[in-house]
N, C-alpha and C positions, 0 to 999 in steps of 0.2 A: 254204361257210358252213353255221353248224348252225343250221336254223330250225325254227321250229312256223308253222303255219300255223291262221288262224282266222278260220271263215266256216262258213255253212251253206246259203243259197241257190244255187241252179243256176247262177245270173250270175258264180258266186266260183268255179268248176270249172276255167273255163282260166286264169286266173292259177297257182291250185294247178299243173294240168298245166304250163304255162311254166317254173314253179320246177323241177318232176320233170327235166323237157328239157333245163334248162341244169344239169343235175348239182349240184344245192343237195342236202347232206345234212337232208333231211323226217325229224325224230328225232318230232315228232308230230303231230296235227290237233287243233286243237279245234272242236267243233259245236254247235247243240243238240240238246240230248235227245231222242229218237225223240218222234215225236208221233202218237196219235189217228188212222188216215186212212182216209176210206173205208165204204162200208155196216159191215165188222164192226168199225170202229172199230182196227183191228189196228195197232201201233204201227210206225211208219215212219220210219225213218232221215233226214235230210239228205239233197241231192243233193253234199254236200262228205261227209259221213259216207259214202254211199254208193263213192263215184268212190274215196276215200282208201283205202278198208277193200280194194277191188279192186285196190290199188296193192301192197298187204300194206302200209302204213302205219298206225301205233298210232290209235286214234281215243278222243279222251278227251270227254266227253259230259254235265260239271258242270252242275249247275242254278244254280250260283253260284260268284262266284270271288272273294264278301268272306270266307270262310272262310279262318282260319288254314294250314288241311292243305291246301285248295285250293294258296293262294298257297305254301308249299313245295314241294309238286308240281310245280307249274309251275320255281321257282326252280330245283330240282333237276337241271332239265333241263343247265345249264351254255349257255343260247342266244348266239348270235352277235346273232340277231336274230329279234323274231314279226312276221311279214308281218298283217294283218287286213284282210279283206274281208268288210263287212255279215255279221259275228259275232252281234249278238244279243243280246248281254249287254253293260252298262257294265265297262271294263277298270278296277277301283281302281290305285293308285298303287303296290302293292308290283307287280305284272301289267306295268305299265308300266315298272318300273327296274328289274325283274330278265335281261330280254337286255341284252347290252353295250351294246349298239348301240339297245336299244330298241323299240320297239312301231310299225310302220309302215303308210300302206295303200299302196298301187302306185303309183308313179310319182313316191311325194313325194320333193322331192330339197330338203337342208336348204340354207341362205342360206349 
């Protein structure tokens, strides 16, 4: 399947790696934006930005996804499906119906 994957906390790492393991084609990640960390303040990646970028997987790092060129970006992708785990950002409605399959977090299995 073609996914993106989206999350940026530590706790969202082994799902991402799960996806890697069962051979899911990862076309990109999405995180948030490096942040602030630390006595010099030096900006600091994700633990999903960080883990992804070591995979050689794209890492996309918007501060918002109500933007027009956002939501193309994303649609561009051609998705099967986006996996999300504690992502960060509200997913609008075009984020949501642009993979076929939709915008999922783990384990939900539909009715």
């Amino acid at each position: 399947m073609r996914l993106a994957f989206m999350g940026s906390p530590g706790f969202a790492v082994p799902a991402l790696a799960r996806l890697i393991a069962d051979g899911h084609d990862i076309l990109c990640v999405y995180s948030q934006p490096p942040r602030p960390s630390g006595r010099g303040q030096h900006l600091r990646p994700t633990p999903v930005h960080e883990f992804a970028a070591a995979q050689g997987i794209e890492v996309r790092t918007p501060k918002s996804l109500k933007g027009v060129e956002a939501q193309e970006a994303f649609a561009a992708l051609n998705l099967d499906l986006a996996v999300v785990v504690a992502y960060g950002l509200i997913l609008p409605p075009p984020i949501l119906a642009a993979p076929r399959l939709g915008c999922r977090k783990p384990g939900f299995r539909p009715c």
